[in-house]
C-alpha positions in Angstrom: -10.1 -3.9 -22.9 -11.5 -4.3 -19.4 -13.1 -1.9 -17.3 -12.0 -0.5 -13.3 -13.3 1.0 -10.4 -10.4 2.1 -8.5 -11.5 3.0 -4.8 -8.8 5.4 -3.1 -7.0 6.1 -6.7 -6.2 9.1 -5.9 -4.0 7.9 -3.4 -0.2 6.9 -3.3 -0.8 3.2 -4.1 -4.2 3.3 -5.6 -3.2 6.1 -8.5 0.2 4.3 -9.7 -2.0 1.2 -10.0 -5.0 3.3 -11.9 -1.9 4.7 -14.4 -0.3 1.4 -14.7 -4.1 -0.2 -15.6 -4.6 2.6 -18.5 -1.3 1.9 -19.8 -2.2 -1.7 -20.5 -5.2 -0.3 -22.1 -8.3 -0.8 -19.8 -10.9 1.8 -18.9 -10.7 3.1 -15.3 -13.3 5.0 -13.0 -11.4 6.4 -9.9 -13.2 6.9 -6.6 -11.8 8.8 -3.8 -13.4 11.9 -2.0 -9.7 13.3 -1.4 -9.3 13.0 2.3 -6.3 11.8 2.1 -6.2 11.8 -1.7 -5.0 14.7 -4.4 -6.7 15.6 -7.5 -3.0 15.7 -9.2 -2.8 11.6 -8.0 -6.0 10.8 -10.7 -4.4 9.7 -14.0 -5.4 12.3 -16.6 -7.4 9.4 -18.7 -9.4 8.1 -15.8 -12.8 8.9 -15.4 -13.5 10.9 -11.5 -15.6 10.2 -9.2 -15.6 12.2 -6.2 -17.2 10.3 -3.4 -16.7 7.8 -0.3 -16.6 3.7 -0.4 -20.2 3.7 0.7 -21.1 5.8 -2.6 -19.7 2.9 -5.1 -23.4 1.7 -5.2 -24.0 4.5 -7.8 -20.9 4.0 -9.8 -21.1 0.1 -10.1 -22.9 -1.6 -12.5 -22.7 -4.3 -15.3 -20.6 -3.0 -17.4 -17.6 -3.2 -15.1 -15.4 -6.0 -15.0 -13.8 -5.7 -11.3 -12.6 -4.0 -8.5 -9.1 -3.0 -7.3 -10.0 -1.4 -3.3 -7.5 1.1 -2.5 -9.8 3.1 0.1 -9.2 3.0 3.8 -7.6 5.2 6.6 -4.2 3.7 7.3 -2.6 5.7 10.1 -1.9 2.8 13.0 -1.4 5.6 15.7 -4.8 7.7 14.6 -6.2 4.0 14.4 -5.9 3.5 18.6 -7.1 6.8 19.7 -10.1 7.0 17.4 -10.8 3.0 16.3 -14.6 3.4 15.8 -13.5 5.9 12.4 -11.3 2.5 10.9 -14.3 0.2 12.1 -17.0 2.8 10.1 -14.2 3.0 7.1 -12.8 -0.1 6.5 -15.1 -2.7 7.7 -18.5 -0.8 7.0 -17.3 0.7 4.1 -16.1 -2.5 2.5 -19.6 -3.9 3.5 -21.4 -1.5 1.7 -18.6 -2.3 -1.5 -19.3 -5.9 -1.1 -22.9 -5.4 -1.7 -22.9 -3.3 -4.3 -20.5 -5.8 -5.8 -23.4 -8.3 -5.5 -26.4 -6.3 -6.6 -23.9 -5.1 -10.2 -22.6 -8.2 -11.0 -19.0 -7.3 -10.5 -17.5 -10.9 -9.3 -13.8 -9.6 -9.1 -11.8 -8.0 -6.5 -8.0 -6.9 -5.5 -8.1 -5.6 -2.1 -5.0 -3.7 -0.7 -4.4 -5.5 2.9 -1.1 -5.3 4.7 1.6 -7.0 6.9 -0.3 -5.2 9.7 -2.1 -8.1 10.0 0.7 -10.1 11.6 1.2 -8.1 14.2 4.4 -9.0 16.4 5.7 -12.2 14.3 7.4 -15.0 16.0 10.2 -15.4 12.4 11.1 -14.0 9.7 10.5 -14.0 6.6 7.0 -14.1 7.3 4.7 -16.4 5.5 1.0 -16.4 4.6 0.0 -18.9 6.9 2.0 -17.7 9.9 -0.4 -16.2 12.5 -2.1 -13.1 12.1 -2.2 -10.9 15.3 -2.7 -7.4 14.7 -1.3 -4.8 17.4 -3.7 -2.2 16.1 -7.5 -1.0 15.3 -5.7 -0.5 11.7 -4.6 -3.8 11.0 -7.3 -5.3 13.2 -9.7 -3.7 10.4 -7.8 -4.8 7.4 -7.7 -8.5 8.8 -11.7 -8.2 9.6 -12.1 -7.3 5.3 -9.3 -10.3 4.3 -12.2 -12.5 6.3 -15.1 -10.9 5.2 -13.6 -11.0 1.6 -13.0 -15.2 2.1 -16.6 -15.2 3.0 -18.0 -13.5 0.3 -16.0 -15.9 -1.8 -17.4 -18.9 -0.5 -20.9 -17.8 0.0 -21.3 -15.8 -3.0 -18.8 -16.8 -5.9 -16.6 -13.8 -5.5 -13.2 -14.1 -7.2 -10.6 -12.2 -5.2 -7.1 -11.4 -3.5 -6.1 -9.6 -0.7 -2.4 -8.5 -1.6 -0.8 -8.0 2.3 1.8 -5.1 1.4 5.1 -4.6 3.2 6.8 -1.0 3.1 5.7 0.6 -0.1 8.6 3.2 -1.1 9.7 5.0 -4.3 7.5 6.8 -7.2 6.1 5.5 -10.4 6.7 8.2 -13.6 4.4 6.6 -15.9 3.5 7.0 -20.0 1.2 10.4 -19.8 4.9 12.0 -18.2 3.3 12.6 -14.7 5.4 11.0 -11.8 3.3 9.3 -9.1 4.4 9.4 -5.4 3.8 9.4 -1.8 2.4 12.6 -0.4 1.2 11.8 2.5 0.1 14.6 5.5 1.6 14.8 7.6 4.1 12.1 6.6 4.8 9.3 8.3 6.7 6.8 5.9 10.6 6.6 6.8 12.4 7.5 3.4 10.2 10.4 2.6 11.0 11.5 5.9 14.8 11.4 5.3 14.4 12.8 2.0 12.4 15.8 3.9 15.8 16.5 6.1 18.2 16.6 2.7 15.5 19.7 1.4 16.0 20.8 5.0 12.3 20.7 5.7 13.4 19.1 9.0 16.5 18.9 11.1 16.9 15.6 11.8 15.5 12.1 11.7 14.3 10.4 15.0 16.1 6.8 14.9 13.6 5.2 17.3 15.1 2.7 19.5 19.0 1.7 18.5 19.3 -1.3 20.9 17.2 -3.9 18.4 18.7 -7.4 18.3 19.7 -6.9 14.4 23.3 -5.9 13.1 23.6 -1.9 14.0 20.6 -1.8 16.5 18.0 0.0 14.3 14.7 -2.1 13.1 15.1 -4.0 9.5 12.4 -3.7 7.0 11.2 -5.1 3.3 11.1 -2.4 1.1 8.9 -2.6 -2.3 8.8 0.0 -4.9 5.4 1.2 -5.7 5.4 0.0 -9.3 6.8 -3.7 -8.6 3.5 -3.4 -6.4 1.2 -2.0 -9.1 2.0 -5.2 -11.6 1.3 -7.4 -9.0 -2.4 -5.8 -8.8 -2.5 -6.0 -12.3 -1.4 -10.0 -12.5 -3.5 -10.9 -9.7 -6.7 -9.4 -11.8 -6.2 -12.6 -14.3 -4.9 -15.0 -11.1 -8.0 -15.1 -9.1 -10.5 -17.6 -9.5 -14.4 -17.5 -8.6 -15.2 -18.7 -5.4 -12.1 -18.7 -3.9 -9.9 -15.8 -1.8 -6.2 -15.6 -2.3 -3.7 -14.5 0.1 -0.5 -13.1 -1.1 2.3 -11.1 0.5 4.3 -8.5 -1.5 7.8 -7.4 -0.6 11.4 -8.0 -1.4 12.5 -10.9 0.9 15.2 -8.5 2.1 15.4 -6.5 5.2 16.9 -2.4 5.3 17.4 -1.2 8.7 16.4 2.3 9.5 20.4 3.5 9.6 20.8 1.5 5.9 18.1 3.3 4.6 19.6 6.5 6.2 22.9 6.3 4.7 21.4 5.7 1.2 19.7 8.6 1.2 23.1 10.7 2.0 24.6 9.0 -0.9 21.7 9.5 -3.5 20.9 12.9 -2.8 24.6 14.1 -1.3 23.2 15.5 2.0 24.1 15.4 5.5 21.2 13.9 7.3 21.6 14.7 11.2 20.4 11.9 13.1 18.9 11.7 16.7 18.4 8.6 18.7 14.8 8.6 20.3 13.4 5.6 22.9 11.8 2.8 20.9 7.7 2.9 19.9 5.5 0.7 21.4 4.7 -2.3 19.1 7.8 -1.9 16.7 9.1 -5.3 15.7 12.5 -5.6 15.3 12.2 -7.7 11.8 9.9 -7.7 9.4 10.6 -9.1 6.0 8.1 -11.0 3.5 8.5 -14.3 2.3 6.9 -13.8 -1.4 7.0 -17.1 -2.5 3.3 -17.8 -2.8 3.3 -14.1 -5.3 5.8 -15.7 -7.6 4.1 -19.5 -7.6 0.4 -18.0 -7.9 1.0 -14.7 -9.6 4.0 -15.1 -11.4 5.5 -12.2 -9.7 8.9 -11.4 -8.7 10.3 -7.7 -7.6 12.2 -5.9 -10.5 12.8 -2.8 -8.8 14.6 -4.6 -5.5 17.7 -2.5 -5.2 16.9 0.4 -2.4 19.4 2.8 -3.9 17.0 2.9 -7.0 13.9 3.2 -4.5 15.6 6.2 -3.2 16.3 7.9 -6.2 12.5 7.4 -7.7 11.1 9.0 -4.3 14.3 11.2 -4.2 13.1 13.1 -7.8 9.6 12.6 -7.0 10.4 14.8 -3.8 12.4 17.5 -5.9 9.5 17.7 -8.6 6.7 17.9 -5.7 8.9 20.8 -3.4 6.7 23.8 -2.3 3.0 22.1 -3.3 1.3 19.0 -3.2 
């Protein structure tokens, strides 16, 4: 049995990872100072920690055998009107995690990065070494930590991957029978959204910008399923190697556009979901879609849960189970 700090587990991501680490039987201390977390998202055999990044100093010490770093704000349009709160967050909190790191011992790391980090790509599917030009303060932030964590590597032994997500969807119900989801407020993720018009929490879904150079006009996405993501945390934990940093994209290596992702949820959950046609946003790509080719070759992962019908459905009773709290 190994031992976890899991920064941000009480997160969407972070706490189907922290469930999916106790089920194969390691010891795992969650920080998160609920922000954006919920006390219901901390797996009932972790050890809590209410506190900030900054705080893992006094949670850290020999006795733990690495880090899986789930914590940072991750709204892109919050990130360009208030950018010195991801600078402080992200990049000085991860700092301060780095260190700590260092002065405990702890010589092995997961962070969470994202596709944000490409930006606008020039193809699709996007690979790991295709250029990396964020379009916001958010994934400007998460490409500062992937260098800081290649540094730290280098200079300082650390053994580590950054795991660049694509569009993280669905819910995980793991062995203690609690079902882990997104709940995100407000929400901002595309299938929860549509799943929020079939409860009739909202009238419609905006479709922004119908005029994209892809087959109905609507933007085209990689969809992964939350837990397909959490076992590639999990295999990337025995995968890294001291003193060196590995890069690794996580999706599907298919594309959903926004109207195909629409109709699936009218299918799964038997709704009408009224659509409106709004004028594109700024900085919205028309295709993005991983290439996860390096995942498979260095991780030995490949996507079990690909199929977005069974995405839906996860998120779909996950929605159902969660209606009227949080």
């Amino acid at each position: 049995m190994s031992k976890y700090l899991v920064t941000g587990g009480a997160g969407y991501v972070g706490s189907v990872v922290a469930a999916h680490l106790l089920e194969a039987g390691h010891a795992v201390t969650v920080l998160d100072d609920l922000d954006t977390g919920f006390d219901a998202g901390v797996p009932g055999g972790a050890e809590f920690v209410r506190g900030r990044i900054q705080d893992a100093g006094r949670v850290l010490d020999p006795s733990y055998d690495g880090v899986l770093h789930f914590a940072a704000h991750s709204k892109v349009g919050e990130s360009v009107e208030n950018p010195e709160k991801y600078w402080r967050n992200n990049v000085g909190g991860t700092t301060e995690l780095l260190a700590a790191m260092r002065e405990s011992g702890v010589r092995k790391l997961v962070f969470s990065s994202t596709a944000a980090v490409y930006g606008e790509p020039g193809r699709s599917p996007i690979v790991e070494s295709d250029p990396t030009a964020p379009t916001s303060p958010y994934g400007a932030s998460k490409l500062a930590v992937d260098h800081m964590i290649g540094g730290e590597c280098v200079a300082h032994g650390l053994a580590a991957a950054s795991l660049r997500y694509f569009n993280v969807a669905g819910a995980y119900a793991a062995a203690d029978g609690v079902t882990y989801g997104e709940r995100h407020d407000p929400e901002s993720h595309l299938i929860p959204l549509v799943l929020q018009v079939a409860q009739g929490r909202r009238e419609a879904i905006s479709v922004y910008g119908d005029d994209y150079p892809t087959p109905d006009g609507t933007c085209v996405r990689d969809y992964i399923h939350v837990a397909d993501l959490a076992r590639a945390h999990l295999l990337a934990l025995d995968a890294v190697t001291p003193g060196e940093h590995l890069v690794c994209n996580l999706g599907n290596g298919n594309g959903f556009s926004v109207r195909e992702v629409i109709e699936t949820v009218r299918k799964v959950t038997g709704h009408p979901i009224p659509e409106t046609v709004a004028p594109r946003r700024g900085g919205d790509p028309a295709v993005l879609v991983a290439s996860a080719e390096r995942a498979r070759t260095a991780l030995g992962w490949s996507p079990e849960r690909a199929a977005l019908p069974g995405i839906v459905e996860d998120a779909w009773r996950f929605a159902q189970e969660t209606a009227g709290g949080r």
